[in-house]
C-alpha positions as CSV (number, residue, x, y, z in Angstrom):
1,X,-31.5,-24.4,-23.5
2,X,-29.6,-22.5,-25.9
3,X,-28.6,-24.2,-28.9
4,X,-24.5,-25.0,-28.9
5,X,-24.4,-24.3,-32.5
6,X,-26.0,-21.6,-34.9
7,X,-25.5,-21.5,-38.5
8,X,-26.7,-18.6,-40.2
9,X,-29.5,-18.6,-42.4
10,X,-27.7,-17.9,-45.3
11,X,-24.8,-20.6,-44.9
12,X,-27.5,-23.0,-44.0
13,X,-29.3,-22.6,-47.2
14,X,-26.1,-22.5,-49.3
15,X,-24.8,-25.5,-47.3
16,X,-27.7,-27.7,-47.9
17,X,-28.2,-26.6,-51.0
18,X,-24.2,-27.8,-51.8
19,X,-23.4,-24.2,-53.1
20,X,-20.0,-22.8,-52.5
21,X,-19.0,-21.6,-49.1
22,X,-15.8,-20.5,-47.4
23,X,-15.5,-20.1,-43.3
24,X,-13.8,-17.3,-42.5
25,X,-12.0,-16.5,-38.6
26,X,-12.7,-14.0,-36.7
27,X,-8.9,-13.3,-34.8
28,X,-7.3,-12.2,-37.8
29,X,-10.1,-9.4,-38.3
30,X,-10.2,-8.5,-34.8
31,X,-7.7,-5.9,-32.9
32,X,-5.7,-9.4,-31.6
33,X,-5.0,-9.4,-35.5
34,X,-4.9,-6.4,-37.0
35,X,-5.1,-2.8,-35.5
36,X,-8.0,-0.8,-36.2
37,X,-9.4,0.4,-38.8
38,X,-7.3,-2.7,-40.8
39,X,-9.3,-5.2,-39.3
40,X,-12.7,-3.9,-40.8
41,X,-11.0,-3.1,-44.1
42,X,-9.4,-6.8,-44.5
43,X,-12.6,-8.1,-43.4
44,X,-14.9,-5.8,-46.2
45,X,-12.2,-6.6,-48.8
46,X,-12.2,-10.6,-48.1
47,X,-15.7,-10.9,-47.7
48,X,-16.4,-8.9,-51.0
49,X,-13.9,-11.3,-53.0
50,X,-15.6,-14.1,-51.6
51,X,-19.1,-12.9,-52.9
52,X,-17.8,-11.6,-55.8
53,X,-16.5,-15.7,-56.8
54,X,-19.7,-16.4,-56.2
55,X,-19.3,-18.0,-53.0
56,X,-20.8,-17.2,-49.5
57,X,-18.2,-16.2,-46.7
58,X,-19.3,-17.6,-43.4
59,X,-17.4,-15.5,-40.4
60,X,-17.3,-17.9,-37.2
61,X,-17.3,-16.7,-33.7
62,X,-18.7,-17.3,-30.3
63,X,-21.2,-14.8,-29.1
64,X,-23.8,-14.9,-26.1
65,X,-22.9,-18.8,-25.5
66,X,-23.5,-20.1,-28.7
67,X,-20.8,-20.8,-31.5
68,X,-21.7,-19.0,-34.9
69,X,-21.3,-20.0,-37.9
70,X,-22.1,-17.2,-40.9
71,X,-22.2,-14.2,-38.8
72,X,-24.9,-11.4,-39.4
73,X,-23.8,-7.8,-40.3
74,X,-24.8,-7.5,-37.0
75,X,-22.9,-10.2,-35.6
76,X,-19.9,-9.3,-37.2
77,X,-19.5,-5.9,-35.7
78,X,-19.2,-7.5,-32.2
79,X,-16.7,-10.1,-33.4
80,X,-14.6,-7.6,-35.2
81,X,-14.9,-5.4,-31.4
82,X,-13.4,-9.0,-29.8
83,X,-11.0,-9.3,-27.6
84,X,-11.2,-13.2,-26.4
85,X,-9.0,-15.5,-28.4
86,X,-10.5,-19.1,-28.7
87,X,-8.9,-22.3,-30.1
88,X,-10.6,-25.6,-30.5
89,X,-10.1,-26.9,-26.5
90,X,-11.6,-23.4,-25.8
91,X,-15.0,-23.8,-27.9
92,X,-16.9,-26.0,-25.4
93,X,-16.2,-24.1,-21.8
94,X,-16.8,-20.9,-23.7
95,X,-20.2,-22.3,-24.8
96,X,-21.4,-23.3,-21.4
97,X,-20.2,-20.4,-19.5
98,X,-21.9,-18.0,-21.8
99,X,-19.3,-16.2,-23.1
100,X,-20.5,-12.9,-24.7
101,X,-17.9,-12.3,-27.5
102,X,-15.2,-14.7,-28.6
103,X,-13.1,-14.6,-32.1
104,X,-12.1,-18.2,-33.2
105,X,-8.2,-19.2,-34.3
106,X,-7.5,-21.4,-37.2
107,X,-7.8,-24.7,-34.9
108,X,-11.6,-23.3,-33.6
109,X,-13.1,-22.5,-37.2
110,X,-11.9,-25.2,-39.0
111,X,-13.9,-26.9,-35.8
112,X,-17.0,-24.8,-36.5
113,X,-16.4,-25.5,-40.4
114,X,-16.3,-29.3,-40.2
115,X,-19.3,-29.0,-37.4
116,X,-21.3,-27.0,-40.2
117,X,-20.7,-29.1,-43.1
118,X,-18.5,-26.9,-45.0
119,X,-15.5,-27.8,-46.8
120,X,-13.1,-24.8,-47.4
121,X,-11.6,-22.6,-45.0
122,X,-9.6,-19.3,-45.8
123,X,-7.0,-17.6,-43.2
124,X,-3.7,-16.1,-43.3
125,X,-1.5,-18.3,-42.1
126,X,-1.5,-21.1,-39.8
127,X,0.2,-21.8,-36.3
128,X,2.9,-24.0,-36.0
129,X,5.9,-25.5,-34.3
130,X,7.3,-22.5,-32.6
131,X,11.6,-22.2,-32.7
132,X,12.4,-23.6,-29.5
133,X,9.6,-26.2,-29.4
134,X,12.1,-28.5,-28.0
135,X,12.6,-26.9,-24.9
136,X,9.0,-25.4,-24.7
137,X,6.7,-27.8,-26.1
138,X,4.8,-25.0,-28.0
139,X,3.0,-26.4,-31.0
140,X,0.1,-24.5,-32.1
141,X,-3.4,-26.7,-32.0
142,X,-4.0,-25.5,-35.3
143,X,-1.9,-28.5,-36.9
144,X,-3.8,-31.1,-35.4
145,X,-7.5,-29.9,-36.2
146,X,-6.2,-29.7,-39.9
147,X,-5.7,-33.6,-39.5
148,X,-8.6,-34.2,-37.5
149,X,-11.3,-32.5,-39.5
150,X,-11.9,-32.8,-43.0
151,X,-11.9,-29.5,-44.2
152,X,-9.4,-27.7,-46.7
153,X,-7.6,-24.8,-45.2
154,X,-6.0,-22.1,-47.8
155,X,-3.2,-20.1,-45.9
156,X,0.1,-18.0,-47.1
157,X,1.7,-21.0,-45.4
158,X,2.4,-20.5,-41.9
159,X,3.6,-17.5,-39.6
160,X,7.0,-16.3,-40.3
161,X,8.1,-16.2,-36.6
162,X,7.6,-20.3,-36.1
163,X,9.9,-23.2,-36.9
164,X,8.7,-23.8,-41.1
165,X,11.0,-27.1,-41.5
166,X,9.3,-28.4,-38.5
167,X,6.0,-27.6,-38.9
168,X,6.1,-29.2,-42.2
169,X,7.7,-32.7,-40.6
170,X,5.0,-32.0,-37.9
171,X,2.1,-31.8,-40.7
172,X,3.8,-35.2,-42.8
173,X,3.5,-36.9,-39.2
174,X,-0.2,-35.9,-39.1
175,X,-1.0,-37.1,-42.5
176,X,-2.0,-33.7,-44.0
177,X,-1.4,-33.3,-47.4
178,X,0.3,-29.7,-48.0
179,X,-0.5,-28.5,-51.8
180,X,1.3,-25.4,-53.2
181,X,-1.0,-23.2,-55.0
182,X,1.2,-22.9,-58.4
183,X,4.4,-23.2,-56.3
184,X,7.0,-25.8,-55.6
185,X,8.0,-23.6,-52.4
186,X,6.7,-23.2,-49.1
187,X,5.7,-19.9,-48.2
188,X,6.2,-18.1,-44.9
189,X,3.7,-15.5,-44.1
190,X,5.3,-12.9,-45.2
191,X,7.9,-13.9,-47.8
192,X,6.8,-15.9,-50.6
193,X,9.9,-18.7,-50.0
194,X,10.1,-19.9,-46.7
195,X,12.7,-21.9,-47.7
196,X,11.2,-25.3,-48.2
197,X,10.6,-27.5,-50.9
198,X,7.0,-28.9,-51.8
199,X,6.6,-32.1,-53.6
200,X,3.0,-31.1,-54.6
201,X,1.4,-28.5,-56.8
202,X,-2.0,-27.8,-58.1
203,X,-3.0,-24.7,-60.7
204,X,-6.6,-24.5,-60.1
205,X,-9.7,-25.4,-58.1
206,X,-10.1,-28.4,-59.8
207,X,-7.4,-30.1,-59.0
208,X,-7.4,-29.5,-55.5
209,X,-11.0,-30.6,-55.4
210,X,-10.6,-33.6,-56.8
211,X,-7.5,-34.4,-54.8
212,X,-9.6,-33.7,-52.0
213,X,-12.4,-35.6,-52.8
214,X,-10.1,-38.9,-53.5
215,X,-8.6,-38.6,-50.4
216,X,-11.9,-38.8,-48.7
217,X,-13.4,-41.2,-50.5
218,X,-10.0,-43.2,-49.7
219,X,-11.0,-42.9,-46.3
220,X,-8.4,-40.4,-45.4
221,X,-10.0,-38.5,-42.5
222,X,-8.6,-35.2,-42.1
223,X,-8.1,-32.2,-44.2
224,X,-5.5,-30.8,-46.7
225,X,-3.3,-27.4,-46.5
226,X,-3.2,-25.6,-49.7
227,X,-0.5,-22.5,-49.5
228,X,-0.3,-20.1,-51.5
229,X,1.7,-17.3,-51.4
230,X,1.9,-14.1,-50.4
231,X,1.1,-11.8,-53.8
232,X,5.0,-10.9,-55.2
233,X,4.2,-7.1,-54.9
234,X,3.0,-7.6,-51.7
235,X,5.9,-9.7,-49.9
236,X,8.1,-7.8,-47.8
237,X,12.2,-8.5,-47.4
238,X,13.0,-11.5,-45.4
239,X,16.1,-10.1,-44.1
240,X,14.5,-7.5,-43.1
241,X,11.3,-9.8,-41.6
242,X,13.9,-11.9,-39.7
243,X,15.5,-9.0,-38.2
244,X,11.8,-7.5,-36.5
245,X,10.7,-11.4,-35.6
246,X,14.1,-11.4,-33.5
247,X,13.0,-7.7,-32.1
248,X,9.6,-9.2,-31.1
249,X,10.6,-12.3,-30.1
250,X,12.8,-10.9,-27.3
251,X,10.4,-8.1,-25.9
252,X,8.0,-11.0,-25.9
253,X,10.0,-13.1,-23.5
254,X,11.3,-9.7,-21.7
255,X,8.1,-9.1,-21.1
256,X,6.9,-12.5,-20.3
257,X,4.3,-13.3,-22.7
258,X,3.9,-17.2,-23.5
259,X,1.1,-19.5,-24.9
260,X,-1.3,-18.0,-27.3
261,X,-0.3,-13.9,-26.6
262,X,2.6,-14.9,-28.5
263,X,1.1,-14.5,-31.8
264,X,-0.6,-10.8,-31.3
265,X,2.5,-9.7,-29.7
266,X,5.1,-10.4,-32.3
267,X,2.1,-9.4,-35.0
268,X,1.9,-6.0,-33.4
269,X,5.4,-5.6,-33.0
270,X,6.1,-6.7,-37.0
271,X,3.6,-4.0,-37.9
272,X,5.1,-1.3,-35.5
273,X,8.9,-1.9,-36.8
274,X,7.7,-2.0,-40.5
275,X,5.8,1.0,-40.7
276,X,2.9,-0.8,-41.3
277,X,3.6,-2.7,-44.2
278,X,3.1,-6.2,-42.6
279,X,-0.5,-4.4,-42.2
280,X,-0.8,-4.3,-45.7
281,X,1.2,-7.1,-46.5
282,X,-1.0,-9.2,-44.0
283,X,-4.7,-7.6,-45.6
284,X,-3.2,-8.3,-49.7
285,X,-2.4,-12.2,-48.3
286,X,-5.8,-12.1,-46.6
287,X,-7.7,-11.2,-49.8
288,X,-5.6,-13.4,-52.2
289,X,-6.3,-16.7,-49.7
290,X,-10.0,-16.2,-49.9
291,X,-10.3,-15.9,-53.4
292,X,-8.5,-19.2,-53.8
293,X,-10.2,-20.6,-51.5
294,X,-13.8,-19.5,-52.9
295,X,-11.9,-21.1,-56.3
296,X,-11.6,-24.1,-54.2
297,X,-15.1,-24.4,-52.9
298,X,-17.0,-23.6,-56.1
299,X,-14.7,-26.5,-57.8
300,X,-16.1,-28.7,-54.8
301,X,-19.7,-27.5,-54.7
302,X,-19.5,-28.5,-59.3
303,X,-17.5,-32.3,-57.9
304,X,-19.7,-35.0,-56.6
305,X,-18.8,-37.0,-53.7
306,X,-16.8,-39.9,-54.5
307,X,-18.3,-43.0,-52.9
């Protein structure tokens, strides 16, 4: 029987060995999140400032029925050629059916993360309470695997089309800390002020690692959101954001797409009315996340576990 699980030789060794490591998803450098050839230079430019911390970037996926974890250069190629969007219910029947090629959301790798023993995960930005939640019951899955595993997740906050105040209230019901990253403000994708206020903010590694670490050994069993923001010169205009979100939004629902197309549809649409600049915008908050993130998990890998 194939094995459910494979963790790359490299991640393996760095995992036991309690060096740094930072899971990395596979969406956000496929086509579904970035056209090509973006999605291969996000992914060469996050992977390099993950090395260049010092840390090892483990790409997740799901290729010939088994869930990776620290994808080959080999590996990667067909992940970054994905077109099969997973999330965390999605892991297990893709798994037993064999799947040949699947890229993993933030909900499936911090899955894959937590199920490999690493601690630090780096994205762009999370799902969310989508506006009109109330009437639709959309709530992204990501939100409830950051409670459920214990694994700290560095984002630019969450995407700029969904509902930021509720998503927050949503995250507070869950119990998972939200840390700004040398802010008091919570970004939104895109913009570096989504408009909210945070209560909590850390300056380096450290602190988040030992915030992190007291929290488990509290017995607090999920993980933590750290967000930090899009880089100033790389933010585009919220008024100007809002306007293309609105564009999307309603070709989206002309058009019929629902569920988890939502978020590649309004992506591509946002790069298309921009002139590519959410392109950029999206590979600059990309890069910055993973190198707080590798920050993050060398602090961890230099903290022992608090007992």
């Amino acid at each position: 029987m194939v094995e459910a699980l494979h963790i790359g030789s490299e991640v393996r060794a760095a995992v036991a060995s309690g060096a740094p490591v930072v899971a990395l998803e596979s969406t956000i450098f496929s086509e579904l999140g970035l056209p090509e050839p973006a999605n291969r230079k996000c992914f060469e430019r996050v992977r390099a400032v993950v090395r260049s911390s010092g840390a090892v970037p483990a790409l997740c996926g799901v290729l010939d029925g088994r869930a990776i974890v620290g994808a080959n250069p080999d590996q990667a190629e067909r992940l970054l050629d994905g077109s099969v969007k997973l999330g965390a219910r999605d892991l297990g029947p893709a798994v037993a059916a064999g799947l040949d090629v699947g890229v993993t959301t933030v909900s499936a790798t911090v899955t894959l993360a937590a199920a490999a023993g690493i601690e630090v995960f780096a994205t762009g930005g999370i799902g969310g309470v989508h506006r009109g939640a109330d009437r639709t019951g959309d709530v992204s899955a990501d939100l409830e695997a950051l409670a459920r595993h214990r694994v700290v997740v560095v984002s630019s906050g969450v995407k700029c089309f969904l509902d930021v105040a509720l998503t927050l209230e949503r995250l507070e019901t869950l119990g998972v800390a939200v840390l700004g990253w040398r802010t008091d403000r919570f970004p939104a994708f895109y913009v570096r002020d989504g408009g909210l206020e945070l209560t909590t903010v850390v300056d380096d590694g450290r602190e988040v690692a030992a915030a992190f670490r007291a929290a488990a050994a509290l017995g607090h069993p999920g993980g933590m959101l750290v967000a930090n923001p899009i880089p100033a010169d790389a933010q585009l205009d919220a008024g100007d954001v809002d306007e293309a979100v609105e564009a999307a939004e309603a070709a989206a629902r002309r058009d019929g797409v629902s569920g988890g197309d939502v978020t590649p549809a309004v992506l591509t649409a946002l790069a298309d009315a921009t002139g590519g600049a959410a392109v950029q915008a999206n590979t600059a908050l990309a890069e910055s996340n993973a190198a707080v993130a590798a920050e993050i998990a060398t602090a961890l890998a230099q903290l022992p576990v608090r007992r």
